[in-house]
Every structure is written in C-alpha cells, then in structure tokens.
mmCIF file of the C-alpha atoms, coordinates in Angstrom:
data_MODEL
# 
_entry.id   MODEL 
# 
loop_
_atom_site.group_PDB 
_atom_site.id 
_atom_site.type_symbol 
_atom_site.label_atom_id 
_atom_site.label_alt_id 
_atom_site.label_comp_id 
_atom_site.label_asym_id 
_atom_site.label_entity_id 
_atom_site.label_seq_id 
_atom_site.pdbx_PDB_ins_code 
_atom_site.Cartn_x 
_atom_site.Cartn_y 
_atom_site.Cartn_z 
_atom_site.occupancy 
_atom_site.B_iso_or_equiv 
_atom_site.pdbx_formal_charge 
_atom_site.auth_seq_id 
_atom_site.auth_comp_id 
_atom_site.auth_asym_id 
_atom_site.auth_atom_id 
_atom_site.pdbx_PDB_model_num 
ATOM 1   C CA . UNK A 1 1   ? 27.379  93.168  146.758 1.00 0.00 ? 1   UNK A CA 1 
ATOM 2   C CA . UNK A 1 2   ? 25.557  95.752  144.680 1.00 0.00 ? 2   UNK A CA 1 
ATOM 3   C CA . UNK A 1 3   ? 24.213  94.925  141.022 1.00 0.00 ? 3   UNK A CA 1 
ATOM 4   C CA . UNK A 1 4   ? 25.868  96.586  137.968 1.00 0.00 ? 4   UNK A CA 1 
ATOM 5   C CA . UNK A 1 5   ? 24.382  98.778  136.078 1.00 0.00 ? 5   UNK A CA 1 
ATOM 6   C CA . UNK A 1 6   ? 25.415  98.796  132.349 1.00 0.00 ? 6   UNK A CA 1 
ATOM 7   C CA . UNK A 1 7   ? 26.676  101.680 131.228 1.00 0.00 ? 7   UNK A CA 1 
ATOM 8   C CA . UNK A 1 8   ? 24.554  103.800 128.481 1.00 0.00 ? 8   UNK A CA 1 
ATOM 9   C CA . UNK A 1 9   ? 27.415  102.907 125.796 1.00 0.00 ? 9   UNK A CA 1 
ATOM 10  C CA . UNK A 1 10  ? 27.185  99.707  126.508 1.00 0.00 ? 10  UNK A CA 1 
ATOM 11  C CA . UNK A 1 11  ? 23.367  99.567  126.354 1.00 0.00 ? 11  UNK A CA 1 
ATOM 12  C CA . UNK A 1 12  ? 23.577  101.863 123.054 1.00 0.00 ? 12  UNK A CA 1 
ATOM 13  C CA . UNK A 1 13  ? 26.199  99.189  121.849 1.00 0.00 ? 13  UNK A CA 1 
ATOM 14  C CA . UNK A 1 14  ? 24.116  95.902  122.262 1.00 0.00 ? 14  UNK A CA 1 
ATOM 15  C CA . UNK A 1 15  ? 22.699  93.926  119.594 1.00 0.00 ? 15  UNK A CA 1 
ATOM 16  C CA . UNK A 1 16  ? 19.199  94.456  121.151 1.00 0.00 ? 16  UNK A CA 1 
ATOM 17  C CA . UNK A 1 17  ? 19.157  98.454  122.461 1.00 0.00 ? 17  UNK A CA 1 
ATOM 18  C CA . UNK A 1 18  ? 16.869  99.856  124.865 1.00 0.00 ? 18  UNK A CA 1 
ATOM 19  C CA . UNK A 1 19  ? 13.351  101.232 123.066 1.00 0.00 ? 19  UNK A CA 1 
ATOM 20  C CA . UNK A 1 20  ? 9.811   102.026 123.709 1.00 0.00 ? 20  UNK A CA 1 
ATOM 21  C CA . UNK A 1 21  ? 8.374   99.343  122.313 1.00 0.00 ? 21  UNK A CA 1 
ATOM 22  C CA . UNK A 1 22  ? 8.947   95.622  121.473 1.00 0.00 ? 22  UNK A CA 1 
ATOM 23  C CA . UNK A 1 23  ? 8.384   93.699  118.428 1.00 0.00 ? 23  UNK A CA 1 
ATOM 24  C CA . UNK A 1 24  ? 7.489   90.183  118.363 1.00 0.00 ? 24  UNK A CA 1 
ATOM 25  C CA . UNK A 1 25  ? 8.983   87.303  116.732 1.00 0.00 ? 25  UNK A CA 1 
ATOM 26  C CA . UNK A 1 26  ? 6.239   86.716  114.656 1.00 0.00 ? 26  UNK A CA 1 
ATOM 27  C CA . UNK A 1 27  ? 6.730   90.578  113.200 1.00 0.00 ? 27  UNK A CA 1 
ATOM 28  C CA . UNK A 1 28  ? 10.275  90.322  113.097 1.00 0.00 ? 28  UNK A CA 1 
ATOM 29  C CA . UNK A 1 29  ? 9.674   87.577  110.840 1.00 0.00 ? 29  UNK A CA 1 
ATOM 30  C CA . UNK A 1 30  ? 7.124   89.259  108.799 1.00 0.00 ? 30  UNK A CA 1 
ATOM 31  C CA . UNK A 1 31  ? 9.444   92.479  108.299 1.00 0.00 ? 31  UNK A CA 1 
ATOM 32  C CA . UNK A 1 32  ? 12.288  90.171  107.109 1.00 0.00 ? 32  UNK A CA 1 
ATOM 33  C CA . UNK A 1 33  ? 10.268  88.256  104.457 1.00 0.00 ? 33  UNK A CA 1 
ATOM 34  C CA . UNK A 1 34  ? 8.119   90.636  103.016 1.00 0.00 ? 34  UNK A CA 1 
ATOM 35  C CA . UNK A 1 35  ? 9.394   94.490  104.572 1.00 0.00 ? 35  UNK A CA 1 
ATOM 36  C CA . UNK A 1 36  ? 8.167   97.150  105.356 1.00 0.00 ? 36  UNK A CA 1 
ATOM 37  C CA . UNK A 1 37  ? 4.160   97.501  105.606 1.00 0.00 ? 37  UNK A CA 1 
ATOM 38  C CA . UNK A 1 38  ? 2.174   99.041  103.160 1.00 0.00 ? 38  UNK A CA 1 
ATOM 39  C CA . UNK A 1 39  ? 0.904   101.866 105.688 1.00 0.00 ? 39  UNK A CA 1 
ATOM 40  C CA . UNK A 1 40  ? 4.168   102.711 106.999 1.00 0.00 ? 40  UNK A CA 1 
ATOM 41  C CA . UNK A 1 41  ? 5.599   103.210 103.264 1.00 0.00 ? 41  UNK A CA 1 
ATOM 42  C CA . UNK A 1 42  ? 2.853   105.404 102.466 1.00 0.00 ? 42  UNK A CA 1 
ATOM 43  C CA . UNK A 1 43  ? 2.788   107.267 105.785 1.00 0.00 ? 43  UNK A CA 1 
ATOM 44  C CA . UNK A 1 44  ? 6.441   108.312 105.218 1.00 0.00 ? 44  UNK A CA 1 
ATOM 45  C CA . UNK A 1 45  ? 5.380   109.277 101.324 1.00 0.00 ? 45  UNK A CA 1 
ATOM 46  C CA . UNK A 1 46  ? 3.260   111.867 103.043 1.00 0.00 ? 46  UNK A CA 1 
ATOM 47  C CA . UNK A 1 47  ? 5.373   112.966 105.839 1.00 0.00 ? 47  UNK A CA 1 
ATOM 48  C CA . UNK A 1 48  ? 8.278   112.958 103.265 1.00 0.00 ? 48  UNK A CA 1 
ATOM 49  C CA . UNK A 1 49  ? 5.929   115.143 100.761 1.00 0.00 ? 49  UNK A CA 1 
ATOM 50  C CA . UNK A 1 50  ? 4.804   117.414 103.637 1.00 0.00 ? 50  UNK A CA 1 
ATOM 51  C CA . UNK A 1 51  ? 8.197   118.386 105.025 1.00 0.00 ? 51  UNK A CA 1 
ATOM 52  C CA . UNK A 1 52  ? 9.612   119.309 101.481 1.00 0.00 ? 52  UNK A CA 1 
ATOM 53  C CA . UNK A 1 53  ? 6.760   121.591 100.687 1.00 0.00 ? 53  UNK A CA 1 
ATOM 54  C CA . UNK A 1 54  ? 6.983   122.834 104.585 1.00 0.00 ? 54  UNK A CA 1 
ATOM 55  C CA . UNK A 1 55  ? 11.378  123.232 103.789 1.00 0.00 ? 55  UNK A CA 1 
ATOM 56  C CA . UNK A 1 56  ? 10.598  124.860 100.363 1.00 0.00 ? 56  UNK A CA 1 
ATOM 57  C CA . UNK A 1 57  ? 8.472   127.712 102.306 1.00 0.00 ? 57  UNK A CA 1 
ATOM 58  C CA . UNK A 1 58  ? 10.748  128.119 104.906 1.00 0.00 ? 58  UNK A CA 1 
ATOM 59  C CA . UNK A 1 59  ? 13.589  128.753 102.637 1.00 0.00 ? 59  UNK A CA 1 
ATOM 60  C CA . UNK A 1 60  ? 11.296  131.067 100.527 1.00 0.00 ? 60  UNK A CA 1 
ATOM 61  C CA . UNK A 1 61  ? 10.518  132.784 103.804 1.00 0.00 ? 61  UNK A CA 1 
ATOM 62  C CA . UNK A 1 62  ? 13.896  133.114 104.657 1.00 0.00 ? 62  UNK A CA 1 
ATOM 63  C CA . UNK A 1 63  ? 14.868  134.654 100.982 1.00 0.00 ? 63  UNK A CA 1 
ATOM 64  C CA . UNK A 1 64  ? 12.224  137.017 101.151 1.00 0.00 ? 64  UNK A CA 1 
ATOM 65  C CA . UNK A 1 65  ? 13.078  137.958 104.410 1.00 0.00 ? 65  UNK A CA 1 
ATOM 66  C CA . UNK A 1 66  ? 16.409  138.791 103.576 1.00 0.00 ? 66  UNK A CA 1 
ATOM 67  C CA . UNK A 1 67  ? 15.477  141.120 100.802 1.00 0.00 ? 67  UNK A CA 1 
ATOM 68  C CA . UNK A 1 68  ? 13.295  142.987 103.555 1.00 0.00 ? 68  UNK A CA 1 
ATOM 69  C CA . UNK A 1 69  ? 9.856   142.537 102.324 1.00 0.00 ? 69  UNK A CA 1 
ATOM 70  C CA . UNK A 1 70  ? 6.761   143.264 104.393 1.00 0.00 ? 70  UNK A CA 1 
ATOM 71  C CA . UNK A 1 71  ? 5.253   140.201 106.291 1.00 0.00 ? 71  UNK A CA 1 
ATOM 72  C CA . UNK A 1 72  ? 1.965   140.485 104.265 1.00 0.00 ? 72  UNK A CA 1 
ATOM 73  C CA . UNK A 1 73  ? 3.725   140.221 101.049 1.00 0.00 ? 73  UNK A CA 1 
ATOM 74  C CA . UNK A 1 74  ? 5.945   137.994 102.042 1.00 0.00 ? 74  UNK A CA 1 
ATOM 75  C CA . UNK A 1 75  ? 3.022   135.481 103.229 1.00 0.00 ? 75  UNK A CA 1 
ATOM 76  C CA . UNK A 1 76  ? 1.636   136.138 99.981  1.00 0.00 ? 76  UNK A CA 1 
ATOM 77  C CA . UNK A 1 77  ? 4.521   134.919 97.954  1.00 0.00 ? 77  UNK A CA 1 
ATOM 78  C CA . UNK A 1 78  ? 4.383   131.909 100.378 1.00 0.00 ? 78  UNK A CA 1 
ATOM 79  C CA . UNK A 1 79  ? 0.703   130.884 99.400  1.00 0.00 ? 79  UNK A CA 1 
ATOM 80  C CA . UNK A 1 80  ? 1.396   132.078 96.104  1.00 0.00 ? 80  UNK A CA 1 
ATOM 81  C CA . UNK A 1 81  ? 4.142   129.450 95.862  1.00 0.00 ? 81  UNK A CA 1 
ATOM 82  C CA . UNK A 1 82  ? 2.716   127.025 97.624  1.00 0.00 ? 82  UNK A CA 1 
ATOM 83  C CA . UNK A 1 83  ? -0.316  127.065 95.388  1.00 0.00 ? 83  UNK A CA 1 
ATOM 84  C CA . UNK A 1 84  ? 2.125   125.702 92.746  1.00 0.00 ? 84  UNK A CA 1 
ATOM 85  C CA . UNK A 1 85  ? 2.852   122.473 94.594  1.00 0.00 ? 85  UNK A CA 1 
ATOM 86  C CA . UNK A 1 86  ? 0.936   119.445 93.382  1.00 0.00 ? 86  UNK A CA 1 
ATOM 87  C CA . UNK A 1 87  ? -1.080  118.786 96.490  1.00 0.00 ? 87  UNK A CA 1 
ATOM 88  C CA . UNK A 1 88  ? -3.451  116.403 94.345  1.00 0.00 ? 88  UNK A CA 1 
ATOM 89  C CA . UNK A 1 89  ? -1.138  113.965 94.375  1.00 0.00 ? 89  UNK A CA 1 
ATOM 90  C CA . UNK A 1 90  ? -0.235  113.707 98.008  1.00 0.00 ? 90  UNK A CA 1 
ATOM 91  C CA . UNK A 1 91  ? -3.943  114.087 98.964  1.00 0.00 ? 91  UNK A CA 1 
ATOM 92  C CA . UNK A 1 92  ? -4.656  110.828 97.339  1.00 0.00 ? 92  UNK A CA 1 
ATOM 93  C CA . UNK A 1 93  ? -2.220  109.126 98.510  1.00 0.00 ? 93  UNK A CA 1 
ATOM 94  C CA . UNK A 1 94  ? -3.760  110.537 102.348 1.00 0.00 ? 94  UNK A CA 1 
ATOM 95  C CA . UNK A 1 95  ? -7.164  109.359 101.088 1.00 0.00 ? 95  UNK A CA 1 
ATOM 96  C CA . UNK A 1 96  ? -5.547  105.965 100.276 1.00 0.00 ? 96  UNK A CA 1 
ATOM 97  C CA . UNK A 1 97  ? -3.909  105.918 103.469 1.00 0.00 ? 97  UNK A CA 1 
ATOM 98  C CA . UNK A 1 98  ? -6.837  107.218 105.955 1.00 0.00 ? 98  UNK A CA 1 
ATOM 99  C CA . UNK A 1 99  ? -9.033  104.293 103.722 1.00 0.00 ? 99  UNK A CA 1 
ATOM 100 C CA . UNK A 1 100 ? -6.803  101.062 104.331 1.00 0.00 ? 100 UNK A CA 1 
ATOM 101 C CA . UNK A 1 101 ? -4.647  102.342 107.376 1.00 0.00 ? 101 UNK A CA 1 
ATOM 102 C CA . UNK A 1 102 ? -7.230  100.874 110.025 1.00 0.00 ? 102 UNK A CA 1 
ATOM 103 C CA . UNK A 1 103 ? -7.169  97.414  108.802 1.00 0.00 ? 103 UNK A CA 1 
ATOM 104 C CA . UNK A 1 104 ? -3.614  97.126  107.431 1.00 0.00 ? 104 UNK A CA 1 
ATOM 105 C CA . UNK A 1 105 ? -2.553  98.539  110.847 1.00 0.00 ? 105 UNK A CA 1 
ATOM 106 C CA . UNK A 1 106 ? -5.268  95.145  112.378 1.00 0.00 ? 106 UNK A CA 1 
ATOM 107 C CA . UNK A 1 107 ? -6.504  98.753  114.261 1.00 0.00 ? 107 UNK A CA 1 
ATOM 108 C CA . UNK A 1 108 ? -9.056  97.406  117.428 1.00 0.00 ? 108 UNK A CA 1 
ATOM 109 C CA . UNK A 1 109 ? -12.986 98.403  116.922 1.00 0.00 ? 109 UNK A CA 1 
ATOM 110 C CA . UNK A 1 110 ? -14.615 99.391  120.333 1.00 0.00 ? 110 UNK A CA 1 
ATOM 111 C CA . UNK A 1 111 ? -17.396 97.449  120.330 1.00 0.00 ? 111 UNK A CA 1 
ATOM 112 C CA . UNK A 1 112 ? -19.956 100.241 122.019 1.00 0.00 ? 112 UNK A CA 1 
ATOM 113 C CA . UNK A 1 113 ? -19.026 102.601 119.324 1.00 0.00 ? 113 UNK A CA 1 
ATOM 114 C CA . UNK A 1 114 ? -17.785 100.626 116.334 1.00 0.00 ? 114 UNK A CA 1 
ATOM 115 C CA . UNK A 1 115 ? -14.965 103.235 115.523 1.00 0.00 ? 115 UNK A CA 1 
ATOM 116 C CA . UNK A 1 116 ? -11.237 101.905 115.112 1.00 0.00 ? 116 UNK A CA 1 
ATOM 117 C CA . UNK A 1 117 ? -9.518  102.470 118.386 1.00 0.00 ? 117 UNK A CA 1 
ATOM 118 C CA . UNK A 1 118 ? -5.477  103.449 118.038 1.00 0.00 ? 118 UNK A CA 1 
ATOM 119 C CA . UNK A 1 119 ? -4.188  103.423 121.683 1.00 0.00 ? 119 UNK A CA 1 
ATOM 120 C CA . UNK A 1 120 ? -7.196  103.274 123.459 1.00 0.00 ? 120 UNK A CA 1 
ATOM 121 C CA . UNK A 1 121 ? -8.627  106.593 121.694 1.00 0.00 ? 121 UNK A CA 1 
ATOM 122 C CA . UNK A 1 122 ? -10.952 106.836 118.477 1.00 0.00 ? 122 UNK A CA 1 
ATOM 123 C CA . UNK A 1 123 ? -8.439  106.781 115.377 1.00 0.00 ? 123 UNK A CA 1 
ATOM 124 C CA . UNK A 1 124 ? -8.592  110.359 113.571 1.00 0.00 ? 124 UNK A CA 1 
ATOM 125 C CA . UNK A 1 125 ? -7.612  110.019 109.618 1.00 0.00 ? 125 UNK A CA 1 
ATOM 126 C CA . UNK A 1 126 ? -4.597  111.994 108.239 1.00 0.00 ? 126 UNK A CA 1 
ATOM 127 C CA . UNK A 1 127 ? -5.809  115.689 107.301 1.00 0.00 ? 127 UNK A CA 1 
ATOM 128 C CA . UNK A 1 128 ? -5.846  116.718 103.877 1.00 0.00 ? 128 UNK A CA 1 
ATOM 129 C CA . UNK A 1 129 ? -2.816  118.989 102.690 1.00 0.00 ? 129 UNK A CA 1 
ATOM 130 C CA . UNK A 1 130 ? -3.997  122.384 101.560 1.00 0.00 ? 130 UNK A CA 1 
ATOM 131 C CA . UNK A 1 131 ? -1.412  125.257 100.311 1.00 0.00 ? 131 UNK A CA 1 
ATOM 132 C CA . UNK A 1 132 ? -3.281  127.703 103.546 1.00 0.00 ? 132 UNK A CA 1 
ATOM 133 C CA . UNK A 1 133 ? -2.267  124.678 106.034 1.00 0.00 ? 133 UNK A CA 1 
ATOM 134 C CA . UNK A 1 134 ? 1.110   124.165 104.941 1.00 0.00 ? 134 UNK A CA 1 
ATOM 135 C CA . UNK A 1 135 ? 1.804   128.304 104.713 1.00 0.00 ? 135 UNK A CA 1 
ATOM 136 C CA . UNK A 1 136 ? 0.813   128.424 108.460 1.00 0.00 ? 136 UNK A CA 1 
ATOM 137 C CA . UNK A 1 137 ? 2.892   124.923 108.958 1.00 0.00 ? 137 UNK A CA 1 
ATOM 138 C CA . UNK A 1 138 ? 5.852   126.902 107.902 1.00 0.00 ? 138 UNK A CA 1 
ATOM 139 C CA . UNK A 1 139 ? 4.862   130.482 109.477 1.00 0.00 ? 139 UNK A CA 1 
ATOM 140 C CA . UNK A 1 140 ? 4.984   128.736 112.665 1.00 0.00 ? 140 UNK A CA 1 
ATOM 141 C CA . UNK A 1 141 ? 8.506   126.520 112.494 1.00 0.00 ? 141 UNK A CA 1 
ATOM 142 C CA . UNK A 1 142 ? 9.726   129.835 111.779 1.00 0.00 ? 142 UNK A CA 1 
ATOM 143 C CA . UNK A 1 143 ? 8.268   131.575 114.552 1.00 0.00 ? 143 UNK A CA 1 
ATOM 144 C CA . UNK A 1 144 ? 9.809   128.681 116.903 1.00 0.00 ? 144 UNK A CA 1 
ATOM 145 C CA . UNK A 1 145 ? 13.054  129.166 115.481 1.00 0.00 ? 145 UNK A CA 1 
ATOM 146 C CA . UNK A 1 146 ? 13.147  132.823 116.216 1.00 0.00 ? 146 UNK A CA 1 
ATOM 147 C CA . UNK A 1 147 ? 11.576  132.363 119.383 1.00 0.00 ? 147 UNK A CA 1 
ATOM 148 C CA . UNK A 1 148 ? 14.321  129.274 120.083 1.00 0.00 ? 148 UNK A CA 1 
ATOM 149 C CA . UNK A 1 149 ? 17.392  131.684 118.706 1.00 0.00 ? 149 UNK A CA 1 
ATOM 150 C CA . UNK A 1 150 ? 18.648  133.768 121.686 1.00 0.00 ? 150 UNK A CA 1 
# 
C-alpha cells in the first residue's frame, strides 16, 4: 500500500510547518525568555531604514517622472533628496552592528586565517549607507520594474 503524502495545506496548517532551517530547543527557549537577539533587532533597524529611504526615491522618481523631466535632472533631484536623509544615524547603528554582530551571532573563526566564518565563507560587514548608493539602489528597482512590466 503506498504512503500518503500530506497535502501542502495540511503541511502549511501544522503546528510545526515545513522551513529551511531548524531551531533548537535550547534557542526556542532563549527566544521565549529573553526575545529577539540584539543583532537581529538592529539588522532589521537598518534594513527597515534602508528600504524607506530606497521607497522615498522611488516615489520621488516616479513623481518626477510623471511631470516629464529629463533623466539627468531627475537623478539629480534624487541625490539631491537623498542628501537630506540622516544617513549618520543609520551608519552607526551599521558600525555597531558590523562591531558586535560576529560574536553576538557565536560567528566560527577559521583557525588558518583567524577571520569569522558565516556559512563556511569569510563574514563581510554591512556596507555603509551613502545618499550615491541608495540613488543607484533605487535607479535600479526601477529599472527591474520596467523591465518586469510587459
């Protein structure tokens, strides 16, 4: 007699889903009693940070675009405007980060090397946010979007 499969509602349904990873009683424990870890707070601070500012120039973009205004100008008003966000803040909060991430995270240290290892491959810190980077950020989701709109 062939095995059932469960069907994906039902799998979807359960009290443990399907996933990519698996977290150990010891961390389930440890997110229950004292939440969410300090990296993974701050790490969605910045991502958070980063896709407003990214959002706020592709809405500019947008606006400008409707009024018909020549690419250059328009990707001048975009650095122009995102020179007016307060990157300082969110920088330190990505030098915080990039300083305690490896050993919050309990990151491995290959021993040859002595760098901090994050699956198998040297750990690279988190970039600093700069109004040029997050102009061409947005530049390019809208090029994907056009490119992705028949």
């Amino acid at each position: 007699m062939a095995e059932r499969r469960p069907r994906v509602s039902d799998a979807l349904a359960s009290i443990d889903p399907p996933r990519n990873f698996s977290i150990s009683t010891e961390e389930r424990v440890r997110a229950l009693a004292v939440g969410v870890p300090a990296y993974a707070a701050r790490k969605r601070r910045i991502e958070d940070a980063y896709e407003g500012f990214v959002h706020t120039l592709v809405a500019l973009h947008d606006a400008l675009e409707a009024r018909a205004l020549p690419e250059r100008e328009c990707e001048m008003a975009l650095l122009t405007e995102a020179r007016t966000f307060d990157l300082a803040a969110v920088n330190r909060l990505i030098e915080v980060h990039n300083r305690y991430y490896p050993i919050e995270a309990d990151l491995p240290i290959d021993p040859l090397t002595g760098v901090f290892l994050m699956r198998e491959e040297p750990w690279q810190p988190e970039p600093s946010l700069s109004a040029e980077g997050l102009v061409a950020s947005a530049l390019s989701r809208v090029a994907t979007r056009a490119a992705s709109t028949p």
